[in-house]
N, C-alpha and C positions, 0 to 999 in steps of 0.2 A: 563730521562723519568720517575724515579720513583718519582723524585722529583716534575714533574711534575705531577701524578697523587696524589700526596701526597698533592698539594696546592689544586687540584679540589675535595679531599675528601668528603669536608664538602657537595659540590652541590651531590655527589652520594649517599649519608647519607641520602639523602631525597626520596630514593630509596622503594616503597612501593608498591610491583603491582600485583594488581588484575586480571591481563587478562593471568595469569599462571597458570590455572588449575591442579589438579594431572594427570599427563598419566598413564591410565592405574591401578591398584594396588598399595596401597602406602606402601606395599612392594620395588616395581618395581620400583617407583616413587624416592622414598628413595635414591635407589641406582644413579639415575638419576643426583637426585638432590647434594648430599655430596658424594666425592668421597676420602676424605684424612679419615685418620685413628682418632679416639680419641686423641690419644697419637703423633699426630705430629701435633701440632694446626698451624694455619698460620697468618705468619705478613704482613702487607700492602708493604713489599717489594716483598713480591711471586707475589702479583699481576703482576709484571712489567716482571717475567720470564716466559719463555714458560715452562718449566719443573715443577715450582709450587714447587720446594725445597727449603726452608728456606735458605736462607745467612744468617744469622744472629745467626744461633746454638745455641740460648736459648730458639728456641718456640717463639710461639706468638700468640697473644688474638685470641679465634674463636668465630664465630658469629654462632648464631644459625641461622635455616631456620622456617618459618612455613608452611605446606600446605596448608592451605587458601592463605596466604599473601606472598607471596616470597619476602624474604629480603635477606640483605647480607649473600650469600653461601661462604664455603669453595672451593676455588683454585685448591687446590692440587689434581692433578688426578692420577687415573692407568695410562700404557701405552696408552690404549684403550680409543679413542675419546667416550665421551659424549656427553647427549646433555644441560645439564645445565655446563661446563667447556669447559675450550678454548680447543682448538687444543694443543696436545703433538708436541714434537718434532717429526719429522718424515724423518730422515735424509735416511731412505731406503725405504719412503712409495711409492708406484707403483698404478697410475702415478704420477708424478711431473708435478707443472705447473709454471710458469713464466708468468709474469704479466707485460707486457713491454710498460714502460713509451716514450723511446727514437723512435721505430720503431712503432706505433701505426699501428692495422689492417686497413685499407678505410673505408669510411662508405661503401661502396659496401659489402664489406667483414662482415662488422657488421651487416648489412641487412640481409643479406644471414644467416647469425649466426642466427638473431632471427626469421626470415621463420622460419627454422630449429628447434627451439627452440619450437614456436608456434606449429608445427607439432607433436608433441612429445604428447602421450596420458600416459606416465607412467613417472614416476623417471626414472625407468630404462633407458628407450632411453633418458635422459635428459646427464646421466650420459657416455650414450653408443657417446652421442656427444660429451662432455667436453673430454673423452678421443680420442677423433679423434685427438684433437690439442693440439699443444706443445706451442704454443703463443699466447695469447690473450691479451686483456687489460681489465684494471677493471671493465670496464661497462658491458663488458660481462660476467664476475665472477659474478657481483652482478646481472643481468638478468637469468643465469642461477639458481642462490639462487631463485629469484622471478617465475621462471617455476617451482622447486619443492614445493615451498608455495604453489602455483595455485594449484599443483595437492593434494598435501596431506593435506591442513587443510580441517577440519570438521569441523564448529564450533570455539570453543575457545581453540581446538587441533588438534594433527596430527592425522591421519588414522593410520600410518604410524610410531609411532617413529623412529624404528630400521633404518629408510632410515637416520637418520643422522650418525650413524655410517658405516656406507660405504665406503671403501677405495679413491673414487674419491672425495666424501664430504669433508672428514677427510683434504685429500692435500689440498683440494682448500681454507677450512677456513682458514688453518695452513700459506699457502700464504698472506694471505688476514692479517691475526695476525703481520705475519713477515713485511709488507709492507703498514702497516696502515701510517705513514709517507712520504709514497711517491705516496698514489693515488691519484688521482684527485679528485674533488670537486664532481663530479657528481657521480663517481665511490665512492667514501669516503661515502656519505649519503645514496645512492641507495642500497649498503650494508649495512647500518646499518639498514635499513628498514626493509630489506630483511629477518634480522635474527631475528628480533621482529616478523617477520611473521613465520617463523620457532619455534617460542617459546624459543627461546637461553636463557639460562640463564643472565640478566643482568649486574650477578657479574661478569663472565668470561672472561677472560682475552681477548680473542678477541672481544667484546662488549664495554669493559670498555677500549681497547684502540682507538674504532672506536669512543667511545664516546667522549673522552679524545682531539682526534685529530680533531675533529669536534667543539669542544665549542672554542678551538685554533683558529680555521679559524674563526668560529661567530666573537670571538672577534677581531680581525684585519679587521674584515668588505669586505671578500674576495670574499662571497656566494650571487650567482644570488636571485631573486625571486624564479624561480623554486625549486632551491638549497633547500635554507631558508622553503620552504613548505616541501620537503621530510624531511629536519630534523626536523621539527615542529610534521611531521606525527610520524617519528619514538619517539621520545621522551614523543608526546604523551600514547605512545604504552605503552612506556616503564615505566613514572612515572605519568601521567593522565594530567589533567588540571591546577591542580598546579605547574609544573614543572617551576624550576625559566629559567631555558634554553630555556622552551617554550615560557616566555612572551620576553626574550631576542631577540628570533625569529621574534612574534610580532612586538617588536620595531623597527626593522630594516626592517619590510615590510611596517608600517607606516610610516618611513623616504621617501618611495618610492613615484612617483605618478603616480597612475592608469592608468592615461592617455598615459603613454608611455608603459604600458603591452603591450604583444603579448598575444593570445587567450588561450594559452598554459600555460603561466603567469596564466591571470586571471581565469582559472579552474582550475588550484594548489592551489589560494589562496580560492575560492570558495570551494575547497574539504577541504583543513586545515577546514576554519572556521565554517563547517557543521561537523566537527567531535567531536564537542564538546564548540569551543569557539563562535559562532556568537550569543548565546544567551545576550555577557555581555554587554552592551550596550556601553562601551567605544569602542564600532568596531563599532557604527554605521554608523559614517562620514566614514570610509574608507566601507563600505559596500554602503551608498549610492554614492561615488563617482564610486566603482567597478560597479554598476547599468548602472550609466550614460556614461560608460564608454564599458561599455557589447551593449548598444542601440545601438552604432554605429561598432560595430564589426557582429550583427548576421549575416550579409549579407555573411558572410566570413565563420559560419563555418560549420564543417563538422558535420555528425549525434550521433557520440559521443562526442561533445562539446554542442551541443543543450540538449542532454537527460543528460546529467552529468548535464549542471546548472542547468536548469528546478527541478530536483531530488534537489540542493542545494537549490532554492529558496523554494521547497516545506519544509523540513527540518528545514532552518534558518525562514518559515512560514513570507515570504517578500510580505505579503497582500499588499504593497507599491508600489511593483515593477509590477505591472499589463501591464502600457507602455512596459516593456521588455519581460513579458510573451506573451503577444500578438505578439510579434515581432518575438518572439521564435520560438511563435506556426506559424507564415506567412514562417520561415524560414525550420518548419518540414516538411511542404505540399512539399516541394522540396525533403524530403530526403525520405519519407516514405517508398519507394520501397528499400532503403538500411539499413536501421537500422537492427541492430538485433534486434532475440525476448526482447532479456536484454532490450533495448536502449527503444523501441517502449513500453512496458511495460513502463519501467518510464515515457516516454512522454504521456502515457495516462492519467496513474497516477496523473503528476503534472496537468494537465489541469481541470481533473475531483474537484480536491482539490482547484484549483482558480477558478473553477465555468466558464472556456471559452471554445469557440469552434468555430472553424471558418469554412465555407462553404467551404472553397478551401479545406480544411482539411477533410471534413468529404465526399467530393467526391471522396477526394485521397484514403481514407480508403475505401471507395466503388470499387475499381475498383482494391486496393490491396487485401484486406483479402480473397475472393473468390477464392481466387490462390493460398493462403497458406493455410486455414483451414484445411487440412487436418493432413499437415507435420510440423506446427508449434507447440511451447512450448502451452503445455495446460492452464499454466498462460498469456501466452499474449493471447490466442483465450478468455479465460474470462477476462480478463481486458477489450477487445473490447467490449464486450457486457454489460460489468462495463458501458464504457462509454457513448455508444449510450445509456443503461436504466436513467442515471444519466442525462443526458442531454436530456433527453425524445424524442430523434432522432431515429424515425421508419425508419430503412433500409431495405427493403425485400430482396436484393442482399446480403447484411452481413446475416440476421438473416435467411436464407434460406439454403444459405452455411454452416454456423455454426452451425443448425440442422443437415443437413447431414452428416456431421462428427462426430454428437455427438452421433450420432446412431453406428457409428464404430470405435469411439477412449474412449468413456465413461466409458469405463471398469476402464482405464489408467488415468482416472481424480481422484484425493484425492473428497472427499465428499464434501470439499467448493466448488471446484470446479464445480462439480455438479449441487452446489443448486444455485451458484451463477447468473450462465448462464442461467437457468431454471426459475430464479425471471424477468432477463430481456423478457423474453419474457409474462408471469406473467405483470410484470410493464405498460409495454405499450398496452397489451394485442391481442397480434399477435398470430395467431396460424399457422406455418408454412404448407408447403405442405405435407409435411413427417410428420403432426403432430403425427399421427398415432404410428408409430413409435418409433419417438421420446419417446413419453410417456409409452409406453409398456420397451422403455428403461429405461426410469425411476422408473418405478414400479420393473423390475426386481433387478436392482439396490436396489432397498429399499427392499426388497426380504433378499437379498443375505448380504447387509451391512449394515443394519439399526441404529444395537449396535455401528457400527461406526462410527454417526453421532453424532454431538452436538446437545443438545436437542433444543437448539435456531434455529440453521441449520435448523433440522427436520422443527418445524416450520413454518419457512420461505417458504421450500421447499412446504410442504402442500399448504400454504398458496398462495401460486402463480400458484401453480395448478389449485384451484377452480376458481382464477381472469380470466382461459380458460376456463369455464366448463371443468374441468378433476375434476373428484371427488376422492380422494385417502380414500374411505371407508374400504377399507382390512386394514388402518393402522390406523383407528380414536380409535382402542379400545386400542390402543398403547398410543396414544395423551392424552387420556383422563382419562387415569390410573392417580391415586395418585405416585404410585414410578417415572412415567415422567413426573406429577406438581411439585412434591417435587425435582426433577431434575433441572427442569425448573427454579425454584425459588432459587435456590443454584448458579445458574449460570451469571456473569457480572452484570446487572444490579436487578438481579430478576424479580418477577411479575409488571413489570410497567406498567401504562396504555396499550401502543401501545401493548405489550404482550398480555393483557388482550381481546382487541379488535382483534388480530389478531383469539384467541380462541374460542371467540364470535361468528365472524363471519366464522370461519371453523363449528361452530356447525350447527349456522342458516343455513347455507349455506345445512347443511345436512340434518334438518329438512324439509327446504321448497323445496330442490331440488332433495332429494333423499329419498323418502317415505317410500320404502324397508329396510332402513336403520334400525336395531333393535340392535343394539350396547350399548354400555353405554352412556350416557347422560356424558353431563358437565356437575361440578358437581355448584350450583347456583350464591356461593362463589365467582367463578371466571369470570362469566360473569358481562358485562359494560351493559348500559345504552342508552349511546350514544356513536356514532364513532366522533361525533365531541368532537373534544381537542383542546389543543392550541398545539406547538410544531410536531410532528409527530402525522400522524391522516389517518384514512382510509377514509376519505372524502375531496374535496378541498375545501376552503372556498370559498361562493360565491364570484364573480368580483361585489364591490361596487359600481362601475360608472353601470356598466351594468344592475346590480337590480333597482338602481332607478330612470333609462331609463325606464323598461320594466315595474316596478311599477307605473310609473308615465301615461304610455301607459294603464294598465289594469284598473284604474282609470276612464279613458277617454271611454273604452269600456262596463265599466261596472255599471258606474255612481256613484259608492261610493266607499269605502276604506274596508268598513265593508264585501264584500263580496269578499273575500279572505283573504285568514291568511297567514304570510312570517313565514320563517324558522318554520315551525310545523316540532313536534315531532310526528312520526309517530312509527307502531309496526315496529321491530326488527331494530333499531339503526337510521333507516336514516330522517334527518331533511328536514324536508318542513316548522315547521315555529315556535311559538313560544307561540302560546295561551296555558295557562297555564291548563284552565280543561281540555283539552286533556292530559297532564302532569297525571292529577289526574287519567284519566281515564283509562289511558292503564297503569299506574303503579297496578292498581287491574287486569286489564289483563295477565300483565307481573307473578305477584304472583302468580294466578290464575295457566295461561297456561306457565308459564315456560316460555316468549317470550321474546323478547327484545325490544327496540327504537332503532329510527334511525332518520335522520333529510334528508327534502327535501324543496325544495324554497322556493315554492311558493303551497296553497293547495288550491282548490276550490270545493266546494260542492255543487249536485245536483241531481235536484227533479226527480220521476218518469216522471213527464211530461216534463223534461228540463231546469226548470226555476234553476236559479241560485239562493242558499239558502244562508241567511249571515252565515260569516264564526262559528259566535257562536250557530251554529243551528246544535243541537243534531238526532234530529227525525225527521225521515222520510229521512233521506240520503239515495238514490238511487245511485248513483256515485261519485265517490271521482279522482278528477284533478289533479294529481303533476305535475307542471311545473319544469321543469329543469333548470337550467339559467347557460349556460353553455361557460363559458369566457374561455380565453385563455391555463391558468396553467391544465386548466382539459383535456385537447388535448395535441397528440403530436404535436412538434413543427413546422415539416415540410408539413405533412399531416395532414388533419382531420382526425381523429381517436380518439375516444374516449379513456382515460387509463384505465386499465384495473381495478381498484377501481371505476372506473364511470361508467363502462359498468355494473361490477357487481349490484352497487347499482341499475340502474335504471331496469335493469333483477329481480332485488330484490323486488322491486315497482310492477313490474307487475303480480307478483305471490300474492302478499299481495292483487291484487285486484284493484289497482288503473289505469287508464287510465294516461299512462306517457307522453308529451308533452315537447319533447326537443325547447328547442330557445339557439342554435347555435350563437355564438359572431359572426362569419363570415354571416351567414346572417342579424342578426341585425345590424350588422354597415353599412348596405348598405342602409339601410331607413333614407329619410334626411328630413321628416315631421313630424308631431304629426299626420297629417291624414292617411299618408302612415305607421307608426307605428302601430294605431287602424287596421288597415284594415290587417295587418299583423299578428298582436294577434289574430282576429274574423278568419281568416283563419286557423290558426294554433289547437286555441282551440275547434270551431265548424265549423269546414268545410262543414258541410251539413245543414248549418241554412242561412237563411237571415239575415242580420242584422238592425234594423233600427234603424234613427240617433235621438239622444236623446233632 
């Protein structure tokens, strides 16, 4: 065996790993980590003893550790198990376990073990089970390993150190040391996993003989697919993305073909290549045959095989694989009512990230979440409402339930959480029954936590407020401070447009709607121009078929082109159209009154006595027209409804003074003439006139 570990040297030399944090004190740590003395240095044959005593009686080279980087540790330990060094000898430790290859437990019995296992809310009872039994087999050893990772890691450490020194730990590793040569394939990698999950030292002697006995079986080509991905996992753990063992791994799952995977297979190989490798593009072929090969299995699986790929494809970022996502997403509408919050989470997740959604799915969510809003993870109740805002899907049955519980669970929500859920209804611009409520919940909330918010959060939060008319005036003198600009602007992307417009329009919003308001002003610096941009933008861009449908129609009613102007710039950000001295004009306004622009469709101008004025006609403006030209993306998807950036704006319009006149895409695409178009404009814009024909 030493001999054997002595030719695999050179592959564990390449031994460098990052994912070993200090525990605790590096004091504490210290001791953790080195456990032989100065003066008794160790030779690569101690590796091969349980006891970590030199044979060799001249000493032998030591290797230093670093705290950052864990590299090759000293062997030698006290009597007392650590947790970076193998297990000691333990010829009277209490309990003893045997690991029995010959008489193996049933699966019944193995069942039964991991209920058991599963049940178990501490180390303790993890351990209070392992001593029930006097025989078990390795899969169970190394299960039982994987319940105390589940329970004690934090992070990139234990909660917990001390649980590995524990008398039932101590035996069961020491087993597992003594019998690395006789477990099973499944039992062999599932603990080596297991103790990468524990943080184990990877120089210690039971690590480096799991490793040792594992790269043996790679090479004789012994290990399933399954196999082949748990040691891939663990290796990765242990020396990263380079590890020559892991492309090893690789290789002999490329020898394989996909097409004879079982479901279990291919989300082992789907979890390996999301941990790190599927960005290298020599996995493509075998990623798109895993695809092609995924389409004809979804029918088959269960609700953690759909949420685990779905999570892989969003990860490996498989914008290709849309055929399979769709297919995913046909195969979720079946599980919804079982997934977990975990599971359901990712599945929202990956769907929101490919931009899908399907009907059957989004009725299942309707007639689930109502049932669980109250009792469920506060991350899946706002992921749901991630999804319907993101997909601009008005549910009154979700977003009515999901109120009502926010009114009694929002204490226990972190502050994304909060503002997240709070934008969707913001987004779409719904105001529930309980709005009431609701929002008296959110103002105490920003009361009580405010300093605990991101200043971008905050924000957001405001800002989806006012898209209800909720005005959050108690907190604008907060907003509008330099200490939370200069916050602001320190923060992710800084002051970028869409920032700047969001701030904009929290102010306008308080000027024109909130008169009482005697706070600090924005200060001029920071306010925009216009909300139209390119990329993210508080406005939608008009529907171009649809403008010069409706343009070509106002033409015909009005006899010329000249009387009406498209896309003018109007005060405070919103466009109606595009004529440039009005540009001139309200930019001296803007200086003047502190105001803003803003853009709207279409603008028409009119006399005291009615007549329509051309659009370059300064005086004598009695009335001003915004036509709205209002296509598809500006609604939600299911219901007309305006979103709540549209609703605002055209509320925005009508306090500036103008006479706003929506034309609706669902009723325009019902007109199938030029004469029935005219007669539909003449109606809309002067409903109390006659018209006569030209």
């Amino acid at each position: 065996m030493a001999l054997q570990l002595i030719q695999r040297l050179p592959l564990l030399g390449q031994v460098g790993i990052q994912r070993y944090p200090p525990i605790g004190s590096v004091s504490s740590f210290t001791k953790l980590l080195t456990t032989s003395s100065a003066s008794r240095p160790l030779c690569v044959a101690c590796l091969c003893t349980s006891s970590g005593h030199c044979s060799r009686g001249q000493g032998c080279r030591k290797l230093q550790s670093d705290f950052r980087i864990r590299r090759l540790t000293t062997i030698t330990r006290e009597p007392s198990f650590v947790a970076s060094s193998s297990v000691g000898l333990h010829g009277d430790s209490i309990p003893q376990f045997r690991l029995t290859q010959l008489h193996r437990p049933t699966a019944a019995e193995e069942q039964a073990f991991q209920q058991r296992l599963g049940s178990c809310s501490t180390s303790r009872q993890v351990f209070k089970v392992l001593r029930s039994l006097e025989i078990m087999s390795d899969t169970m050893a190394a299960a039982a390993l994987h319940r105390v990772a589940d329970l004690e890691r934090e992070g990139n450490s234990l909660k917990d150190p001390s649980v590995l020194e524990k008398d039932t730990m101590r035996a069961l590793c020491f087993q597992l040391e003594q019998d690395s040569g006789r477990l099973t394939n499944p039992g062999l990698v599932s603990a080596l996993l297991a103790c990468t999950r524990l943080f184990l030292d990877p120089w210690s002697t039971l690590m480096v003989r799991l490793v040792s006995e594992s790269q043996e079986r790679l090479d004789r080509g012994q290990m399933s697919v399954g196999q082949l991905c748990t040691l891939g996992q663990a290796m990765l753990a242990i020396e990263g993305p380079g590890c020559i063992v892991l492309e090893q791994v690789m290789e002999e799952i490329q020898k394989q073909a996909p097409a004879q995977w079982s479901i279990e297979d291919l989300i082992a190989v789907y979890k390996l290549l999301q941990s790190g490798l599927g960005q290298n593009v020599k996995y493509r072929d075998l990623l798109n045959a895993m695809h092609n090969h995924a389409l004809t299995l979804t029918s088959y699986m269960d609700p953690g095989a759909v949420s685990v790929l779905l999570s892989a494809l969003v990860i490996l970022n498989q914008t290709q694989a849309m055929p399979l996502v769709i297919s995913l997403c046909k195969q979720a509408v079946r599980h919804v009512s079982y997934f977990t919050d975990e599971e359901l989470t990712l599945v929202l997740g990956a769907l929101m990230h490919f931009g899908h959604s399907d009907h059957y799915f989004v009725k299942a969510m309707e007639r689930y979440v109502p049932t669980v809003a109250f009792t469920s993870h506060p991350e899946m109740v706002t992921k749901v409402m991630q999804f319907f805002s993101r997909r601009n899907i008005l549910s009154p049955a979700v977003f009515d339930a999901v109120a009502e519980s926010f009114v009694y669970r929002a204490d226990d929500y972190n502050t994304s959480q909060v503002a997240r859920q709070i934008m969707a209804f913001g987004k779409l611009g719904y105001l529930p029954p309980n709005a009431v409520e609701v929002f008296r919940k959110v103002e105490n909330i920003l009361h009580t936590r405010f300093s605990h918010f991101q200043p971008r959060t905050i924000l957001n939060l405001l800002h989806s407020c006012i898209l209800v008319e909720r005005f959050p005036v108690n907190f604008l003198s907060n907003v509008f401070s330099s200490y939370f600009l200069q916050q602001l602007q320190e923060q992710g992307t800084g002051l970028d447009p869409f920032v700047l417009a969001q701030l904009t329009q929290l102010y306008m919003t308080v000027k024109l709607e909130c008169p009482f308001y005697e706070g600090p002003k924005l200060h001029p610096n920071y306010c925009i121009k216009s909300f139209h941009m390119s990329g993210r933008s508080l406005e939608t861009p008009v529907d171009p078929h649809l403008y010069n449908t409706v343009r070509t129609g106002l033409v015909d009613l009005l006899g010329a082109r000249s009387y009406f102007g498209s896309k003018v710039l109007t005060p405070y950000c919103y466009t109606l159209g595009n004529i440039r001295h009005h540009c001139c004009f309200y930019l001296v306004y803007f200086q003047k009154a502190s105001c803003f622009f803003s853009d709207a469709d279409v603008e028409m101008k009119l006399s005291e006595d009615g007549y329509v004025l051309p659009a370059r006609h300064v005086d004598d403006v009695y009335k001003r027209v915004a036509l709205c030209i209002d296509g598809p993306k500006r609604f939600t998807t299911n219901v007309s409804q305006l979103l709540g950036k549209e609703a605002i704006k055209q509320r925005h319009l009508r306090l500036l003074g103008y006479e706003v006149v929506q034309i609706p895409y669902y009723e325009f695409e019902k007109l199938r003439d030029k004469v029935s178009v005219v007669e539909y404009l003449h109606h809309k814009i002067f409903p109390h006139t006659y018209r006569l024909s030209w």
